[in-house]
Backbone bond lengths (Angstrom), bond angles and torsions (degrees), N, CA, C in turn:
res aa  C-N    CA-C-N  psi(-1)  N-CA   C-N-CA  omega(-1)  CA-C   N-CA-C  phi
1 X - - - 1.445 - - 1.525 111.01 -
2 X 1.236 117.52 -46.89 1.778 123.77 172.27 1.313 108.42 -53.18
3 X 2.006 130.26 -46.57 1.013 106.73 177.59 1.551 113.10 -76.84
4 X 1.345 147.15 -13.61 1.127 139.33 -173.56 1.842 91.57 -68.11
5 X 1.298 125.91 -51.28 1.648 113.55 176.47 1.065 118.33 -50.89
6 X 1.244 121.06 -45.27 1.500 112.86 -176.83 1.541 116.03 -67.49
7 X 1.147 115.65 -34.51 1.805 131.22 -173.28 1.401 83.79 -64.58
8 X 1.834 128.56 -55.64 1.465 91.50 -157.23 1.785 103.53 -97.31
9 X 1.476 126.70 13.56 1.217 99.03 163.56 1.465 119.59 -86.26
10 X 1.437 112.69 -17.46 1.492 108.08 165.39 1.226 135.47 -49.42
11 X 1.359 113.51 -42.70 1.567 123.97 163.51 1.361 135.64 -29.40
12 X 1.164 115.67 -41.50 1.745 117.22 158.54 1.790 102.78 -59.72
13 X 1.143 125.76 -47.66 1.678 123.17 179.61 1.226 99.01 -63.19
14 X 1.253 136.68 -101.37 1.494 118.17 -171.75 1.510 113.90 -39.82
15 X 1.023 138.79 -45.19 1.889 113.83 178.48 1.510 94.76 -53.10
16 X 1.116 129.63 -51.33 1.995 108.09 179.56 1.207 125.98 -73.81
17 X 1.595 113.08 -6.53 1.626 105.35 153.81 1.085 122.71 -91.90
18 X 1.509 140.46 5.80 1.304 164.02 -158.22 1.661 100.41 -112.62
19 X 1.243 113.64 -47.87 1.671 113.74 -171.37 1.436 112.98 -130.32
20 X 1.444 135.61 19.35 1.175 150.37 -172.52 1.828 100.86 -105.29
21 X 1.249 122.00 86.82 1.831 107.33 174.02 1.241 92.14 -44.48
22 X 1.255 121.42 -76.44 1.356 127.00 -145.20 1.669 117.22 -49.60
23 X 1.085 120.38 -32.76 0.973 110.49 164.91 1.645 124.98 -97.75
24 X 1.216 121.02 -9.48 1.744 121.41 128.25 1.597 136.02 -25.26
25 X 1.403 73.53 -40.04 2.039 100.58 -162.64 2.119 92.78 -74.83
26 X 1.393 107.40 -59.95 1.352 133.52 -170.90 2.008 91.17 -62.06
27 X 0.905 140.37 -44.69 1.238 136.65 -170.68 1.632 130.60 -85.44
28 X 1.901 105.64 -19.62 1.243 113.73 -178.23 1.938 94.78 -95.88
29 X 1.337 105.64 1.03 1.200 101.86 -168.67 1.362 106.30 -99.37
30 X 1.283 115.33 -34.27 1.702 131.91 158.26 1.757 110.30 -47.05
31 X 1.069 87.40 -30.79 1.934 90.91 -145.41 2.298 82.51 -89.69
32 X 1.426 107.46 -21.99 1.578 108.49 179.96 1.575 98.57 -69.62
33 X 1.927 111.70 -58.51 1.360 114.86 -162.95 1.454 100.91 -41.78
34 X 1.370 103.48 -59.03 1.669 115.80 -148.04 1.886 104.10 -59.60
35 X 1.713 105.26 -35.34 1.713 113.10 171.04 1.858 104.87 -60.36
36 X 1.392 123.08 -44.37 1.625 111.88 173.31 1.430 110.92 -67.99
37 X 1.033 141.18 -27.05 1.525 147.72 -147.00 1.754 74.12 -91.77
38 X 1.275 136.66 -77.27 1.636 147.89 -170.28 1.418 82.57 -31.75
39 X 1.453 122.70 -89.46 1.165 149.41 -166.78 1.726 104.99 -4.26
40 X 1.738 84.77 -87.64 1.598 95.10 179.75 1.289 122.29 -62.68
41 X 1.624 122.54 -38.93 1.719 112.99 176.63 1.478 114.68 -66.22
42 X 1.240 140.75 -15.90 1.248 145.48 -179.30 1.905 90.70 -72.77
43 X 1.574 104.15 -66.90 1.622 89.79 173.55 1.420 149.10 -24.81
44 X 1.985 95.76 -56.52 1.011 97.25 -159.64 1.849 94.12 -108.28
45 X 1.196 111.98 25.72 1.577 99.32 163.38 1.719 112.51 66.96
46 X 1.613 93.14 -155.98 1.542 87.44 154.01 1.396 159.83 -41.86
47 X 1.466 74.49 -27.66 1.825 91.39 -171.72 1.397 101.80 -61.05
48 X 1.722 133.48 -46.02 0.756 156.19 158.32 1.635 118.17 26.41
49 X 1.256 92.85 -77.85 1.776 119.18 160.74 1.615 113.21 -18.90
50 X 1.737 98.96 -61.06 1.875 99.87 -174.59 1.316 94.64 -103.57
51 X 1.327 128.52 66.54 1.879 110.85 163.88 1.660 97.50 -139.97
52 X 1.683 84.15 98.01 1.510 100.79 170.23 1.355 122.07 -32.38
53 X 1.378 122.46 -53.45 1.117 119.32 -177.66 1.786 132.56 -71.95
54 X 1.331 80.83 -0.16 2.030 92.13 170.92 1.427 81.64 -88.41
55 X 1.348 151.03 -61.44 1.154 152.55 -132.36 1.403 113.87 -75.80
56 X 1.639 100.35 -26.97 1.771 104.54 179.93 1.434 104.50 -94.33
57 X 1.458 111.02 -22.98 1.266 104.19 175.71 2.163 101.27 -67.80
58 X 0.803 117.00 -98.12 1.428 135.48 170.37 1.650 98.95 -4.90
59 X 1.608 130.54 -23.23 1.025 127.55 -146.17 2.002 81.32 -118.45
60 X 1.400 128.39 -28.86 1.565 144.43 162.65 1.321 91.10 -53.71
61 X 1.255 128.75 -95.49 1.772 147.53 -176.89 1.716 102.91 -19.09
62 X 0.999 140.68 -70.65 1.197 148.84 174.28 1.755 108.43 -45.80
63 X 1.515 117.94 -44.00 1.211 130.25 175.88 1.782 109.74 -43.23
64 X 1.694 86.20 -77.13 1.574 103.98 158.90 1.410 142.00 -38.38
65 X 1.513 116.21 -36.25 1.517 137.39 154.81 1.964 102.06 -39.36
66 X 1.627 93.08 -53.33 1.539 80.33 -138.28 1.774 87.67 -95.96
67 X 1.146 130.90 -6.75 1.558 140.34 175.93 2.410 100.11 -57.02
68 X 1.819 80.36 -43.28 1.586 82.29 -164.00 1.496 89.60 -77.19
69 X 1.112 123.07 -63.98 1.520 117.56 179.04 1.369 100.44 -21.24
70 X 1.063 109.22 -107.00 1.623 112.96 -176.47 1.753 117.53 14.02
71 X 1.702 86.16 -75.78 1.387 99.31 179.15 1.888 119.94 -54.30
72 X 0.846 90.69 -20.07 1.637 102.04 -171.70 1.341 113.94 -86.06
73 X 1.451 116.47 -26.93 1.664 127.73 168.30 1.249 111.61 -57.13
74 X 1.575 122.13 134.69 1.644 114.89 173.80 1.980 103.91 -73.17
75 X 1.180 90.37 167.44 1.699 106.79 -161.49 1.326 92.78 -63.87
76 X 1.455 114.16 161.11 1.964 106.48 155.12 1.306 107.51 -69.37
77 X 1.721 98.48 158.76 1.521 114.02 170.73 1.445 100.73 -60.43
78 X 1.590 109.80 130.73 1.958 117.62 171.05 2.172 94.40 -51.95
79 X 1.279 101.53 138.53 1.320 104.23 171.56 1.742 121.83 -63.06
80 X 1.236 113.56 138.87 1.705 91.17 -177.00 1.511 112.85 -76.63
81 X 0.860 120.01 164.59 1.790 124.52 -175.51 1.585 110.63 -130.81
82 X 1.879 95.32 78.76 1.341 130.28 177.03 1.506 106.32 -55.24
83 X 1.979 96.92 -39.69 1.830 95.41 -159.99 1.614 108.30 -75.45
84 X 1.327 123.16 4.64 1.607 125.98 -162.42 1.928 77.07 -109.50
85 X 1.006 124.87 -67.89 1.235 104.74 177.10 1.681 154.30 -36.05
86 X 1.748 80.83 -42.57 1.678 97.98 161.88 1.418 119.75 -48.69
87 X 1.341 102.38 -62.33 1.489 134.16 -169.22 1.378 85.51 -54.82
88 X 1.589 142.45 -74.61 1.487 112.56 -149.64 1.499 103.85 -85.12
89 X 1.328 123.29 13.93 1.639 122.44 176.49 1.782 88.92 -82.32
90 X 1.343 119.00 -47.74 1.343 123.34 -165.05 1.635 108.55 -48.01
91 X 1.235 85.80 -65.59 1.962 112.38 177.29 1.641 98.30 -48.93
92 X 0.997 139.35 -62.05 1.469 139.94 172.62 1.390 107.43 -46.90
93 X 0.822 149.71 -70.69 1.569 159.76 -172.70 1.829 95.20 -63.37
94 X 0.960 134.02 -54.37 1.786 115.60 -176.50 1.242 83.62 -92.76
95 X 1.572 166.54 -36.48 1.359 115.18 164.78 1.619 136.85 -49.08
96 X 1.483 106.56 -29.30 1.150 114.56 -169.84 1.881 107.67 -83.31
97 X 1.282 109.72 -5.52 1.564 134.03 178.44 1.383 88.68 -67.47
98 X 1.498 101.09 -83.47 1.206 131.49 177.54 1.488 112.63 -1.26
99 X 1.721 108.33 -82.71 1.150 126.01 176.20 1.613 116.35 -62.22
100 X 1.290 138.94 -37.46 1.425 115.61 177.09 1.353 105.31 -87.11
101 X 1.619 140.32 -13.58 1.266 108.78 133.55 1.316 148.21 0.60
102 X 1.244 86.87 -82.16 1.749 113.02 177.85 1.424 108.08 -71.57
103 X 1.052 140.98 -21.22 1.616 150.97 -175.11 1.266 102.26 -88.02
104 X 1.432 114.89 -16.33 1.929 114.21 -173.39 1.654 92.87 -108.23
105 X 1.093 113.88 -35.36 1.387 93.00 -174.79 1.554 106.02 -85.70
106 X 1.478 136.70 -13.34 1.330 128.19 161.45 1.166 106.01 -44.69
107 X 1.539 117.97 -39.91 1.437 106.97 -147.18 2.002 113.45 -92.73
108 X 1.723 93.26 -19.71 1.444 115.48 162.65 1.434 103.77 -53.78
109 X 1.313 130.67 -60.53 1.388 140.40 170.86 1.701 112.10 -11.55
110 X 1.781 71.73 -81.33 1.933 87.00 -165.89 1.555 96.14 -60.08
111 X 1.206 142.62 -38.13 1.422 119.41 178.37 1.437 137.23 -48.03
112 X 1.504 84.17 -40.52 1.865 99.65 172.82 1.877 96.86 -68.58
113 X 0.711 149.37 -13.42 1.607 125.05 -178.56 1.230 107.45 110.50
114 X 1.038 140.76 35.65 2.052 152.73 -170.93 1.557 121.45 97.64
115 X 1.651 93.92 -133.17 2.016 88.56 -175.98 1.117 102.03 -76.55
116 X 1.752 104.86 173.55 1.742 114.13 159.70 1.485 116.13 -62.39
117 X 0.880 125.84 12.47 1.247 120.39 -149.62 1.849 92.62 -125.08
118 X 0.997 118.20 -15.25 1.610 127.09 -179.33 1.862 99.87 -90.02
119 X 1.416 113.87 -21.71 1.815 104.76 175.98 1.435 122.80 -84.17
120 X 1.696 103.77 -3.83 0.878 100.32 -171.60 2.327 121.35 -126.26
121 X 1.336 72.59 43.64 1.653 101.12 -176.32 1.484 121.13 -42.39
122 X 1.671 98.58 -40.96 1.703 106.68 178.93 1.601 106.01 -98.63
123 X 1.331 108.43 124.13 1.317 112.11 179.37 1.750 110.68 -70.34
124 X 1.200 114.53 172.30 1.337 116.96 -175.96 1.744 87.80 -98.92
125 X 1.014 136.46 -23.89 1.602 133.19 -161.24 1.466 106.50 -109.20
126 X 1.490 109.39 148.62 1.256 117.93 165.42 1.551 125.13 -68.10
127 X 1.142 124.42 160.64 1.746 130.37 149.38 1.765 109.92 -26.32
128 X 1.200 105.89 -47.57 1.062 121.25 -157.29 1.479 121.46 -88.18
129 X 1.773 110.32 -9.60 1.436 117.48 -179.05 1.621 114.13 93.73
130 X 1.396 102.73 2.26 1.371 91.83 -158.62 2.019 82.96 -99.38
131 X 1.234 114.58 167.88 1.785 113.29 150.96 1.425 126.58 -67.15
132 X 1.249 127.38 151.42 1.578 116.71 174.28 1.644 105.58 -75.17
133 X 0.859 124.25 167.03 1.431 132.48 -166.87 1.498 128.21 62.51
134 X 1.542 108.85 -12.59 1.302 115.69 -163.40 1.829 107.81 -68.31
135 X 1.082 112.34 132.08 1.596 114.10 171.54 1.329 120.25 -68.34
136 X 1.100 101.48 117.49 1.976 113.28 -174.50 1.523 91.41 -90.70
137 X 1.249 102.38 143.29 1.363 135.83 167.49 1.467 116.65 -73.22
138 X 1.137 148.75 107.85 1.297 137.60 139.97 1.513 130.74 -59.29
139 X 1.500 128.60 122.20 1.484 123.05 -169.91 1.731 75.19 -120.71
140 X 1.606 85.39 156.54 1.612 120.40 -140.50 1.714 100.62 -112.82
């Protein structure tokens, strides 16, 4: 049963090494380095060890390994974008504040008997600029 899981999560990886050039392209090119790298260290024996140029080859091949890999990994999951959500839950909730606010104090309104502006008929000030109640001075 474990190998039937593993067989079928592999299957997305081979269908993209199956129909992916690019990573075709990246693997026959690995599979050349790694045949010169054989090539020449079998030649040169020991020497092997210090010959830069097996080393850049072998050092290409590995390049190529990990280019196709790459390519062959499925993408990351897109991140979810919680903070765009918050935000219009926020905006929804103080508009909706907003508005029965204003829907309670309409309704404070009509109880009192019309606008605010009808309770307040008697001014606190005179004609004259002065306040009502205010103590006038007499000069002598």
């Amino acid at each position: 049963m474990a190998k039937r899981k593993q067989s079928k999560a592999a299957l997305p990886y081979l269908r993209r090494i199956a129909e992916d050039d690019y990573v075709q392209k990246q693997l026959r090119e690995a599979a050349t380095r790694l045949r010169e790298v054989y090539r020449r260290g079998s030649k040169e024996g020991g020497k092997a060890a210090e010959d830069k140029k097996l080393y850049r080859k072998l050092r290409e091949a590995a390049t190529s390994l990990r280019r196709a890999a790459g390519a062959i990994e499925e993408p990351p999951p897109k991140p979810k974008r919680r903070g765009r959500r918050a935000l219009f839950v926020a905006c929804a909730l103080t508009a909706g504040l907003i508005s029965l606010r204003g829907a309670k104090a309409r309704q404070v309104k009509s109880h009192q008997g019309g606008s605010a502006d009808q309770g307040l008929s008697e001014s606190p000030w005179r004609e004259s600029g002065e306040p009502v109640g205010a103590a006038t001075v007499q000069s002598t």
